[in-house]
N, C-alpha and C positions, 0 to 999 in steps of 0.2 A: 648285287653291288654292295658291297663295302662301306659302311656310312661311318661306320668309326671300329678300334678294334675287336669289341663286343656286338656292333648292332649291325645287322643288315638287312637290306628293302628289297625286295624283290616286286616286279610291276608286269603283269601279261595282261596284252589286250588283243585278241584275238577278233576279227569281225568277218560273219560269213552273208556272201548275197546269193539270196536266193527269190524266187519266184512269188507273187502275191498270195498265193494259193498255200505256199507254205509258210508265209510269217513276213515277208520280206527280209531286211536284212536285220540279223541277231548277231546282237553285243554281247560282249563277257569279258568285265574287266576286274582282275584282283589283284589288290596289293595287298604285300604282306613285308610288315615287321617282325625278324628274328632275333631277339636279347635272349645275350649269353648272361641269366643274374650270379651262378657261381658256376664251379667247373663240371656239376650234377643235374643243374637245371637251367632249362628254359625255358622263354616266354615267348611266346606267336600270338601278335593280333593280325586277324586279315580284315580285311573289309569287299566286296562283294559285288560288283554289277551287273545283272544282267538284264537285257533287255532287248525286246524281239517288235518289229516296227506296227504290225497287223497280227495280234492275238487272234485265235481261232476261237469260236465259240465249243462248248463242252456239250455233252448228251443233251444236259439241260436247258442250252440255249444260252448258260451265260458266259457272257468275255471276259476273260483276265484282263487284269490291269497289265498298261503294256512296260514298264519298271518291278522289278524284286531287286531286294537290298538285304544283303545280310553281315554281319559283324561276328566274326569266331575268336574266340579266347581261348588257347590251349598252354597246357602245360607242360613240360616234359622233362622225365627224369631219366639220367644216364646211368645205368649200373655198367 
């Protein structure tokens, strides 16, 4: 979506359900800003959610936190 005629947002949230045994239901939401700063580059922030209702425990016995967060900064040049 179109936010102005340089900038645009994009937003996917995808959500799947599934069974106990395998996480129950797992989220994944990212939104992402596109800035055009000149006609050679641009700028993308995203931001990140995903998150899964009953983490599994690992080899070792421990459990994930049931949220991850992540923030990307990219840059890109057009030749």
């Amino acid at each position: 979506m179109a936010l102005t005629k340089l900038i645009d947002f994009e937003l996917n949230y995808p959500l799947v359900a599934a069974n106990e045994e395998s996480g129950g239901t797992t989220h994944h939401a990212a939104a992402t800003l596109e800035i055009d700063l000149t006609r050679r580059l641009d700028l993308d922030l995203s931001f990140t959610w995903d998150r899964i209702a009953n983490p599994q425990a690992d080899s070792s016995g421990l459990v994930p936190k049931n949220s991850d967060y992540r923030l990307n900064l990219s840059l890109g040049v057009k030749f």
